[in-house]
C-alpha positions in Angstrom: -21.2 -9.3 -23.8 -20.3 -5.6 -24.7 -17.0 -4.3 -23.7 -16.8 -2.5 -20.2 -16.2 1.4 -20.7 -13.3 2.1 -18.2 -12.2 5.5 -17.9 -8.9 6.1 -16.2 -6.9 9.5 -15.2 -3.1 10.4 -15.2 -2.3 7.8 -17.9 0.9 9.2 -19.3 2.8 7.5 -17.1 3.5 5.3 -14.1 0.2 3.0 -12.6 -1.9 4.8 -15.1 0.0 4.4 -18.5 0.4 0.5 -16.8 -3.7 -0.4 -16.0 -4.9 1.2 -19.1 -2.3 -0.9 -21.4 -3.2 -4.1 -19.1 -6.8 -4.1 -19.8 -6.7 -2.8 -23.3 -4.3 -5.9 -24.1 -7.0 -7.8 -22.1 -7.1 -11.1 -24.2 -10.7 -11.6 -23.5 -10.9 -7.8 -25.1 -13.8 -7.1 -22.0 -12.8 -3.5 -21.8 -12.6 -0.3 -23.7 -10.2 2.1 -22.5 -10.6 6.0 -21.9 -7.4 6.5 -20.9 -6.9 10.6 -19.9 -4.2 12.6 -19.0 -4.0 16.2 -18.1 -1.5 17.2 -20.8 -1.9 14.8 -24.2 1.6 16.2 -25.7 3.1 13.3 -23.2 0.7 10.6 -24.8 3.9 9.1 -26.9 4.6 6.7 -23.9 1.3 5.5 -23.7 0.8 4.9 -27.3 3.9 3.4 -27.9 3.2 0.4 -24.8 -0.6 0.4 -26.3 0.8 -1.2 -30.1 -2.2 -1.9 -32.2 -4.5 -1.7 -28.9 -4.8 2.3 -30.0 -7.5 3.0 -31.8 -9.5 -0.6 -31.1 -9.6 -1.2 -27.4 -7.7 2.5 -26.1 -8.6 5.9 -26.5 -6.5 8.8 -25.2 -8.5 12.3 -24.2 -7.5 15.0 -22.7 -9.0 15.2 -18.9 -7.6 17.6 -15.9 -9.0 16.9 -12.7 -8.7 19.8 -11.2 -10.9 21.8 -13.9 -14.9 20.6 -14.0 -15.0 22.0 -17.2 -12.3 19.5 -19.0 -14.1 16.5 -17.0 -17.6 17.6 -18.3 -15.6 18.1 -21.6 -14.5 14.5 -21.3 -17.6 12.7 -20.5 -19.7 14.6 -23.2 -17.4 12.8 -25.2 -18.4 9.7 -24.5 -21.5 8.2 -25.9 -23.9 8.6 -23.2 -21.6 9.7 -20.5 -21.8 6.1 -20.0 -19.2 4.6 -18.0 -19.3 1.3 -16.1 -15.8 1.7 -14.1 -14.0 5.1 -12.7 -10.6 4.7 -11.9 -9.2 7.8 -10.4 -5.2 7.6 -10.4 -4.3 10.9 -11.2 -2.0 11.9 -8.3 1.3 14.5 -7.1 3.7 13.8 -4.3 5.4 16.1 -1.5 8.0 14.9 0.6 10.1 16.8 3.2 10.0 18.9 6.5 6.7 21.2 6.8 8.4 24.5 7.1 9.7 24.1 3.5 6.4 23.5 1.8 4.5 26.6 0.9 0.6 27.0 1.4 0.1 27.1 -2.0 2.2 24.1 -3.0 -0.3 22.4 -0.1 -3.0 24.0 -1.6 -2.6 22.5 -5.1 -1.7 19.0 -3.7 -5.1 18.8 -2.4 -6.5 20.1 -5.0 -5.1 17.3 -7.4 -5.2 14.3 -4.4 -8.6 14.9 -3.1 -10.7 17.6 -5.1 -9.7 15.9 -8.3 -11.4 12.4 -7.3 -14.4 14.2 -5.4 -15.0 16.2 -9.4 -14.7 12.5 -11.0 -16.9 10.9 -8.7 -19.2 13.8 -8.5 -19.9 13.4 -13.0 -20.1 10.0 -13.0 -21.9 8.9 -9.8 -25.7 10.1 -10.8 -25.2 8.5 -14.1 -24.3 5.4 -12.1 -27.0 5.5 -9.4 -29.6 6.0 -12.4 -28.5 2.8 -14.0 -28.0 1.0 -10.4 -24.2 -0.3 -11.8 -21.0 0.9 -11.4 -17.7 0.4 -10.1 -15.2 3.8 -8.4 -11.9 2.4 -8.2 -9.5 4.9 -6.7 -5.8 4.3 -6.5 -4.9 5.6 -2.7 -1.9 5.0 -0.7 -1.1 2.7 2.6 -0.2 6.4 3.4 -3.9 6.7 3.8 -3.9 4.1 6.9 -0.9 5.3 8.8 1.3 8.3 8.4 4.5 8.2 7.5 7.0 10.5 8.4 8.1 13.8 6.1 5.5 13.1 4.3 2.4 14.8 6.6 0.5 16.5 3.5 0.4 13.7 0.8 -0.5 11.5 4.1 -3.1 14.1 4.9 -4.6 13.7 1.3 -4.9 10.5 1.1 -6.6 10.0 4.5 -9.0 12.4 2.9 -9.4 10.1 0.3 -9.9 7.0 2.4 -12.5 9.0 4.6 -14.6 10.5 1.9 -14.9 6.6 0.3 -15.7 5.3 3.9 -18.7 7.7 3.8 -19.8 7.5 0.4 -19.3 3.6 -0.1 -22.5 2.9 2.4 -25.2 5.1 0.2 -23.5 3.9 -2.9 -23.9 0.1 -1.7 -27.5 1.7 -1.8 -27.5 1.9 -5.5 -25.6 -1.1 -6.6 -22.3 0.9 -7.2 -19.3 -0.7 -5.6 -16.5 1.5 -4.6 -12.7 0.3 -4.1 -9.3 1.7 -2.4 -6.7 0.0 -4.1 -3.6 1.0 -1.4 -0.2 0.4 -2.6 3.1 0.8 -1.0 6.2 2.3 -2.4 6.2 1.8 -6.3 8.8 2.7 -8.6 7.7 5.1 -10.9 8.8 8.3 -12.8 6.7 10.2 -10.3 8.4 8.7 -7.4 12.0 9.5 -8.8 11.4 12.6 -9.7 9.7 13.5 -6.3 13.3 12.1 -4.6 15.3 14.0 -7.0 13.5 17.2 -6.2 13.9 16.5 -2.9 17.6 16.2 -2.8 18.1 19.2 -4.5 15.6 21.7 -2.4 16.3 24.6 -0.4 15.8 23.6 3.6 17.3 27.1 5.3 13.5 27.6 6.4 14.0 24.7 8.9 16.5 24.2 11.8 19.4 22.5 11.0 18.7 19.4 12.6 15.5 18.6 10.9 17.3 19.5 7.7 20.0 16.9 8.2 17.0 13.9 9.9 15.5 14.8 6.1 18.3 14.4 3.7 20.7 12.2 5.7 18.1 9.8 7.3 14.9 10.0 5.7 16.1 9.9 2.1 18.6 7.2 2.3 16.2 4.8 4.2 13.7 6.1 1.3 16.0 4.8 -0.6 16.6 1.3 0.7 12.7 0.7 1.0 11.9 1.3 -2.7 14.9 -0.8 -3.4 13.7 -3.4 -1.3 10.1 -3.4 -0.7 8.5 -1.3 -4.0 6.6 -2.9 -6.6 6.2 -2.0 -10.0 3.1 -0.4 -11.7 3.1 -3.8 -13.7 2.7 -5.3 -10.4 -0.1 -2.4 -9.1 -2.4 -2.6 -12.5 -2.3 -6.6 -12.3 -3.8 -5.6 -8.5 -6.4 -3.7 -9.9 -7.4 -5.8 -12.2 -7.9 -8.3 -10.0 -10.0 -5.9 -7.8 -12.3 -4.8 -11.1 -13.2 -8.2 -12.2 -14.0 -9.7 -8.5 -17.5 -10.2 -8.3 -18.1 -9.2 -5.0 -15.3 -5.7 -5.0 -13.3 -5.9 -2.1 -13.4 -2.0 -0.6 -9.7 -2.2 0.6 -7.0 -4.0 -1.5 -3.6 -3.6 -0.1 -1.0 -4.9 -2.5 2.3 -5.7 -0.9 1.9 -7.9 2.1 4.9 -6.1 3.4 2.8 -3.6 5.0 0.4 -5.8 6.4 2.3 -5.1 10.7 1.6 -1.3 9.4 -1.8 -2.0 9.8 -1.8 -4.8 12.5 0.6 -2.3 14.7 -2.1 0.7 14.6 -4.7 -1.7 15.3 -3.6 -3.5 18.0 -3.3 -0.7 20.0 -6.1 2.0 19.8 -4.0 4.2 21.9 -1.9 4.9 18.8 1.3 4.6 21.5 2.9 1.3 20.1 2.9 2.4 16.2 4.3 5.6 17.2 6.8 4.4 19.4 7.7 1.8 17.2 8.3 4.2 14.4 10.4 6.2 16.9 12.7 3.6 17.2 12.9 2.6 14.1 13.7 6.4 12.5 16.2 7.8 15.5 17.7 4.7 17.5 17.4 1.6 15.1 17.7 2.9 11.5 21.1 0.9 11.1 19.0 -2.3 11.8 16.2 -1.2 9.4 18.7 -0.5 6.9 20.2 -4.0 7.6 16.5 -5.4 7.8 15.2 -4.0 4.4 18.5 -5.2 2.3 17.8 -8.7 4.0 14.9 -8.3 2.7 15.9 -7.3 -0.8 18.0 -10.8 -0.9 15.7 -12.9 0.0 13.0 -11.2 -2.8 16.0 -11.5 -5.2 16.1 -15.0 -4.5 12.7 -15.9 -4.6 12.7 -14.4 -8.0 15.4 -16.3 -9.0 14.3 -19.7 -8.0 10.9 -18.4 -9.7 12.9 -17.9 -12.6 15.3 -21.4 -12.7 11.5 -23.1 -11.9 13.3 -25.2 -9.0 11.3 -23.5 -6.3 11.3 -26.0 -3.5 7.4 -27.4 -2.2 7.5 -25.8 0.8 3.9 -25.4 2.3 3.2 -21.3 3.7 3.3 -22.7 7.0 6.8 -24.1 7.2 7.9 -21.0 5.4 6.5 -18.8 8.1 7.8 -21.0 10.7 11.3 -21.4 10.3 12.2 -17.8 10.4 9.9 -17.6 13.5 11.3 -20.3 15.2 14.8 -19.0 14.6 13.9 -16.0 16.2 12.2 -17.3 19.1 15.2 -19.0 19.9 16.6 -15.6 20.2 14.4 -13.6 21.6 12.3 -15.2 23.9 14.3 -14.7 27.1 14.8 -11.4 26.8 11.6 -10.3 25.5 9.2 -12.6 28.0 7.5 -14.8 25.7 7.8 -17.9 23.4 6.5 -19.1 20.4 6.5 -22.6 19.0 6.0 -23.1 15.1 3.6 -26.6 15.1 4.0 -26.9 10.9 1.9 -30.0 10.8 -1.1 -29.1 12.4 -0.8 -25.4 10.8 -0.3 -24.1 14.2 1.4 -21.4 15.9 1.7 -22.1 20.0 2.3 -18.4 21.9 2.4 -18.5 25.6 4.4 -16.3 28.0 7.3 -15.5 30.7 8.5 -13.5 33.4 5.7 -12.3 34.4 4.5 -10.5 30.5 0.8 -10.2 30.8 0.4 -12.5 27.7 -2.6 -15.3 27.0 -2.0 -18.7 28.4 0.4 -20.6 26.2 -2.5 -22.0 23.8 -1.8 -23.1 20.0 -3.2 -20.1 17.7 -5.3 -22.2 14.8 -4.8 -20.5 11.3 -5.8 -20.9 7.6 -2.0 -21.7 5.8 -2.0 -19.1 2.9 0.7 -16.6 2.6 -1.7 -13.8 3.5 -3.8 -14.9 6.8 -1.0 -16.2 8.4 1.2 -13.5 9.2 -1.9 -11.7 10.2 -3.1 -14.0 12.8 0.2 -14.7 14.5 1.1 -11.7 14.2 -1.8 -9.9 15.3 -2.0 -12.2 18.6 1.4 -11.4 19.0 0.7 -7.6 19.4 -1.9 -8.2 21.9 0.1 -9.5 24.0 2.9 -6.5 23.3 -0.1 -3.7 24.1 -1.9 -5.9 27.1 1.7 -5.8 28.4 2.2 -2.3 27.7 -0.7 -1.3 29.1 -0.6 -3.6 32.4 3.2 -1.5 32.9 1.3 2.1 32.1 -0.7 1.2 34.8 2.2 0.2 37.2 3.5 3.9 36.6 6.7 2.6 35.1 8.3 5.0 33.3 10.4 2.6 30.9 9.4 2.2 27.8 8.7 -1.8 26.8 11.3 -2.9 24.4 8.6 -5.3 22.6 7.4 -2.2 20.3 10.9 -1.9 18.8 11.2 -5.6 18.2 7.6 -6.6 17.5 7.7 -4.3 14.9 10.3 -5.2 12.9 10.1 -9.0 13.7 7.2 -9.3 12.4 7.6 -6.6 9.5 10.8 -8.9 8.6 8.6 -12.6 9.2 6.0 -11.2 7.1 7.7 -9.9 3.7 10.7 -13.6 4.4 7.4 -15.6 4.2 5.2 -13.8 1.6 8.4 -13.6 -0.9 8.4 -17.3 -2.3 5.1 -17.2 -2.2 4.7 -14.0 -4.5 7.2 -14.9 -6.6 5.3 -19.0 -7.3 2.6 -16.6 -7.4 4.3 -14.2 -10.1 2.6 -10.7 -10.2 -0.9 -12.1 -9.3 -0.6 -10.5 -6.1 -2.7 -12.0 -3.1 
């Protein structure tokens, strides 16, 4: 079978330089790399990871996405225009309170985030729909799914991004063309470090005081301690893509850290939007020393996982016991003060959740799930939060004007069961991802 033509943007560095070495190198040699970049003087990285790849199964061209005439430029390059997977990467960052950022600087982030893929997708689709095959792969952000704070216009371009694929993925189905959101978390990358270092270094006189100091005293040191302790590599991203490119049946959402899974579940559970936002509340202004604590907990247990990965001795421990023990030590804990109780049932791969004190919770039932590192935190977490939001909801009602103390703690319980039970599991797993 001929090699897949795979044409990739913002390659000089970061996820991009990673995927388009990872499926050049492909062993199986089932691709043939167009890897682009906007400026071609800052190849050297590329072509030094690429080796003897260059030349055979890589090609590096010149490609800005925010100019239609260097895409068109590209593509009549290639023989045909003929390509069987798009992978838009290409991508800038903007971080810090809005009165700082100029229109302009707004203006161009868009420009690169959400024009550049609709340009890409709008030269390759008809070519695509005319041969019924293809495959859009765009490199978003969980920053698509839920805002995250200081960060309101590279959140606002990525939802842009996950909206315009929401629409265009049902008439594309139409044609055969599959269309995936690959949605990764932090990664640590040149453009993230440089984005921090910029930050730390800007001019914030055009915001009050307060916000300034929130900014560079809170926000960027917690940055800090979730990159350190949650971020992935773009090793880690490109293996995730690959993963998503040679399914046969393309998944449109991949998320690749199962750290951000209660993200999701939190926004979800409660179409209100009250218990992700008060939970992020907490988290930023009242409970940042325990996220701090949290995340480098976190970091431990991921360094440890790696190094029993490493010594081979990890222990056989099945996902379900993994997930349980934490959970169970945290039930003990918890459950008086925040009305409800959980009891792990490892054997039957069962988690039993019932209530107290009068929490407007299920009747104490066991909660049947599939044991695998990525549908168990989901389920018991999910049926965990609604139980927090019926609860929350039932007190709304009441016209009680105290705020439930479950959205704190659900939060980060479950943020903290999730990423203590997926980290063995990740690291038997290696960089495979889910």
């Amino acid at each position: 079978m001929a090699p897949k033509t795979v044409l990739i943007t913002g390659c000089s560095s970061g996820i991009g330089l990673a995927l388009a070495v990872r499926l050049a190198r492909d062993k199986q040699r089932r691709f043939r790399v167009i890897a682009t970049m906007r400026n071609v003087g800052r190849s050297g990285a590329l072509a030094a990871a690429a080796g003897p790849a260059l030349g055979r199964t890589l090609e590096i061209k010149q490609l800005d996405v925010c100019d239609e005439g260097s895409i068109r430029a590209c593509l009549d390059s290639i023989p045909g225009r003929h390509v069987d997977i798009l992978v838009s990467n290409a991508g800038v960052g903007m971080a810090g309170p809005l009165e700082c950022q100029s229109l302009a600087a707004m203006q161009s982030l868009m420009d690169t985030n959400f024009f550049g893929l609709v340009r890409l997708v709008k030269e390759v689709l008809p070519d695509m729909k005319r041969r019924r095959a293809g495959h859009i792969v765009v490199i978003s952000s969980i920053m698509g799914l839920q805002g995250i704070v200081f960060n309101d216009i590279y959140s606002a371009s990525k939802f842009a991004v996950e909206g315009f694929c929401e629409s265009l993925v049902v008439q594309a189905l139409r044609f055969n063309v599959a269309i995936s959101l690959v949605e990764p978390g932090p990664v640590m990358t040149e453009f993230e470090t440089k984005l921090y270092e910029e930050a730390e270094r800007a001019d914030y006189s055009r915001t009050d005081p307060e916000t300034a100091e929130i900014f560079t005293k809170l926000y960027l040191r917690n940055s800090r301690d979730v990159f350190t302790s949650l971020g992935q590599t773009p090793e880690d991203i490109a293996e995730h893509t690959l993963r998503v490119i040679e399914a046969a049946r393309p998944p449109f959402r991949h998320q690749t850290n199962v750290a951000y899974t209660p993200m999701a579940a939190l926004k979800h559970a409660d179409p209100s939007g009250a218990l992700i936002t008060d939970a992020f509340y907490k988290l930023v202004f009242k409970y940042d020393a325990v996220l701090r604590f949290g995340l480098r907990a976190i970091r431990l247990l991921r360094w440890k996982a790696q190094k029993l990965s490493a010594d081979k001795n990890l222990s056989v421990t099945t996902p379900t016991e993994s997930f349980c023990k934490p959970l169970k030590e945290f039930g003990s804990r918890k459950e008086k003060a925040e009305g409800f109780w959980i009891k792990p049932i490892p054997a039957r791969g069962q988690i039993s959740i019932g209530r107290r004190r009068g929490i407007r919770c299920p009747q104490p039932r066991a909660l049947s799930v599939s044991p695998s590192p990525r549908n168990l935190p989901v389920a018991a977490g999910g049926k965990i939060l609604q139980c927090l939001s019926r609860a929350q909801a039932g007190k709304e009602v009441k016209g009680k004007e105290k705020k439930d103390p479950l959205t704190f703690f659900s939060f980060f319980f479950f943020f903290f069961v999730s990423v203590s039970q997926a980290c063995p599991a990740l690291a038997a797993e290696g960089v495979r991802g889910e």
